[in-house]
N, C-alpha and C positions, 0 to 999 in steps of 0.2 A: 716532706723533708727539705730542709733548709737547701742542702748542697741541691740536691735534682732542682729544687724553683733556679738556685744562681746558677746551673749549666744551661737551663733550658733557656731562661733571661740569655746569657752570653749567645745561643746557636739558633736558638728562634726569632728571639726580637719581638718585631710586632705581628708577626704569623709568619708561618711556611706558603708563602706567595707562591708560588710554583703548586703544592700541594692542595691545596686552597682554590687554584683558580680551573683543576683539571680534572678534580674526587671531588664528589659528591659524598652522600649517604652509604657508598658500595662499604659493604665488610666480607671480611676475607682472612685468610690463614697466613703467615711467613714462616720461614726458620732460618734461622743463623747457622751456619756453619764454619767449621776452621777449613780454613784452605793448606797450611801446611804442620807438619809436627808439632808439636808446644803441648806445656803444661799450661791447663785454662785458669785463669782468674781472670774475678770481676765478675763472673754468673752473678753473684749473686747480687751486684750491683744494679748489674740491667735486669734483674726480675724486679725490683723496685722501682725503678726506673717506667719500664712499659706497664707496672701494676697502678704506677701512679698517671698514669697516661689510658688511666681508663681499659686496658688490656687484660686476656687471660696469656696466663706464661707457664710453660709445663719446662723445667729444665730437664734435659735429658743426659746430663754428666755432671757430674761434681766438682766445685774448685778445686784445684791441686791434682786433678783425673791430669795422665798426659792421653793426649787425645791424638791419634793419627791424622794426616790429611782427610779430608772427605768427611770427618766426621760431622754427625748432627748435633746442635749442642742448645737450643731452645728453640719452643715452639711456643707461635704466637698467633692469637686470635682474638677478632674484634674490632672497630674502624678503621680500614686500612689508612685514615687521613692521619690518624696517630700513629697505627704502626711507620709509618713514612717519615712523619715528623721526628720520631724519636731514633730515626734508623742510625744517622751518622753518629751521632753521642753515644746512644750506645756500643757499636762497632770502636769507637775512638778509646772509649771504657776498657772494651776485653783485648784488644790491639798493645796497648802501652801494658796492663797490669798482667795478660800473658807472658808480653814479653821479658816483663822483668822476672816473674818466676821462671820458667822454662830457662832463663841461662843462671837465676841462682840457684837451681837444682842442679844443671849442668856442674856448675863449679865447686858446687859439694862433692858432688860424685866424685869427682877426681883426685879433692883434694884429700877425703875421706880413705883413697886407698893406701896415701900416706900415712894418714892419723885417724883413724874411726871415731874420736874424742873432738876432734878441733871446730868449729865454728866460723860457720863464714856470717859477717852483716853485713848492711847496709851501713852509707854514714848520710849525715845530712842536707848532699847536695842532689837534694830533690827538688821539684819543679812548684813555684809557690802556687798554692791550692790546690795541688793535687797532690801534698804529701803522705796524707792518710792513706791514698788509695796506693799509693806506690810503696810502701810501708809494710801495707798490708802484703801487698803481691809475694812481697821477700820473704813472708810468713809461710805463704801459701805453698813457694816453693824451698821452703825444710828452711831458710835462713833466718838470723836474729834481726831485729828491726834498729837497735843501737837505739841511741837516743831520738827521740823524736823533738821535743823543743828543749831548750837550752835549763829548764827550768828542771827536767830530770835527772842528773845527777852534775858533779865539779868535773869537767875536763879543762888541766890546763895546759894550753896551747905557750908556745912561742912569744907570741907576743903581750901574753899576761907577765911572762919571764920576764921581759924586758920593762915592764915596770912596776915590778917588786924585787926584781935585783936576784933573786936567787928559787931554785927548784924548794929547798927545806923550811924558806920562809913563804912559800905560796903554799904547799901544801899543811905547813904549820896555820896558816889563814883559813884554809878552804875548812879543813875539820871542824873548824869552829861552827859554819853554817847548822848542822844538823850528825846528827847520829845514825839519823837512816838515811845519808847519800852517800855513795861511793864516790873515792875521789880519783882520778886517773889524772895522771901527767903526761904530758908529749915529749918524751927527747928524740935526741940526734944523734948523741954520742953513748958507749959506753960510760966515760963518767958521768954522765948524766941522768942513765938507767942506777947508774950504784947508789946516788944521791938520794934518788925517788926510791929505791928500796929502803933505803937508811933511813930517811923520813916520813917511811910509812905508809905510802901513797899503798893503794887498793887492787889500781891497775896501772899499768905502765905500757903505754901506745908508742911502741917504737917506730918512728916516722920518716920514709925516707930510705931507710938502707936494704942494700941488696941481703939478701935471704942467709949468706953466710955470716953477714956483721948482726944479724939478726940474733944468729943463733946465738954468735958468744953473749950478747946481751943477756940474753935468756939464760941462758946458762947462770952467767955471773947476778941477776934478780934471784934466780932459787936457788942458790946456796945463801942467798943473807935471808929471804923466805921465802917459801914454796908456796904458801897459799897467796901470793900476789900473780894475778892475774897478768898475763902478757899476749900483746896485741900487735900484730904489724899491718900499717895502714900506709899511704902514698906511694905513686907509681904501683899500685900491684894491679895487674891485671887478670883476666881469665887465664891467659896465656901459662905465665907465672905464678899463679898463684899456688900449686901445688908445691911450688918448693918452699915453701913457707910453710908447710903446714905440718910437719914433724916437728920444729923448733918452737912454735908457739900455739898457743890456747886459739887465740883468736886473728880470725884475716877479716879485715873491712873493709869493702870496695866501694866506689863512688863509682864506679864503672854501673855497677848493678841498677844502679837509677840513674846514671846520667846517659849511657851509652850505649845504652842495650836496643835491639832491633825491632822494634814492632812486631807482632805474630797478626798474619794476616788472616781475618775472619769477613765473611759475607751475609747480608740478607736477602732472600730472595721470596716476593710472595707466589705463594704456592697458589693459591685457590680463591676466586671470587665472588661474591656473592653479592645481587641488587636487594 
């Protein structure tokens, strides 16, 4: 697999020198464990990962499992030179894509006991080349992944507005693209949610305002129509996000892949053999 040769090229180089100069021929057993709460992902990364590292890999929990501290979560066997080699890559895999589900489950949960309807995603400031995996994590933990590259549906931003002049002649533009792409708009203001209702827009990403200017926004899209989609994106955090979640369809955090905490996992070999 292309991505595993470009991570192990970036963390290996030209061998694991330390690894290399201390292991021989010895093979032996390891397992991974989490060291505190989290929901796991990226299992299933690192079984491909150590499978392609010449390894036997038994997982012993499921993506999307939340997993207590202490728990066991793969078991590995076969050249310790490679279980070693591939330790921190893998650990760095289930560390960041834990982390990111485990707090977007979190923030479902909360938000859900406002709206059992509402939608929490990602948006696009994820980390380049490792968008997929952190994408995926948001999946993993019950979230929507939003767009992934720009080519997936019309969002118009701010500063598309400012050089086409108006919300009803950009969205009047973007339609034209295709029939099967949703088109979303970004405003700031209530007239500018009524606009993008009047013009037709798909979804409407109200951007920027606290959770009550939210709501009239929202209010005043579905009375011109109800099946236009509404979205509240910027400044919303963990924290806050709950209160956003009665007024609208959708909450999108950059928080969720930009800021989230690592979940910390170990490997440790168990058993050796000459």
């Amino acid at each position: 697999m292309r991505w595993i040769e470009n991570y192990l090229d970036e963390d290996v180089g030209d061998g694991d020198i330390t690894t290399l100069s201390l292991i021989g021929n010895e093979r032996g057993t390891a397992r991974i464990k989490i060291n505190e709460d989290g929901v796991v992902a990226g299992l299933e990364e690192v079984v491909d990962l150590f499978q392609y590292l010449g390894l036997e890999v038994v997982p012993l929990v499921a993506d999307g499992d939340a997993a207590p501290a202490g728990t066991n979560i793969l078991s590995i066997e076969g050249p310790l030179r490679s279980i070693l080699t591939g330790e921190r890559l893998a650990l760095n895999i289930m560390m960041r894509m834990s982390g990111i589900a485990t707090l977007t489950r979190e923030i479902i949960t909360t938000c859900r006991v406002q709206n059992p309807d509402v939608r929490v995603a990602a948006t696009r400031k994820t980390t380049p080349g490792f968008r997929l995996f952190e994408k995926k994590a948001v999946v993993i933990g019950g979230g929507d992944p939003h767009r992934s590259r720009l080519d997936d549906s019309v969002l118009i931003k701010d500063n598309h507005l400012k050089v086409v002049g108006s919300i009803t002649e950009a969205v009047r533009r973007a339609q034209k693209v295709s029939f099967t792409k949703k088109v979303e708009v970004e405003v700031e203001s209530i007239d500018g949610a009524e606009e993008a209702a009047m013009a037709g827009a798909d979804i409407i990403l109200l951007d920027n305002m606290d959770y009550k200017e939210a709501a009239r926004c929202a209010e005043v899209i579905r009375r011109i129509d109800p099946r236009i989609i509404v979205e509240a994106s910027g400044d919303i955090t963990p924290t806050n996000a709950p209160e956003y979640a009665e007024a609208v369809d959708v909450i999108s955090l950059g928080w969720i892949t930009h800021s989230i905490k690592a979940i910390s996992f170990s490997l440790d070999v168990l058993e050796i053999r000459n």
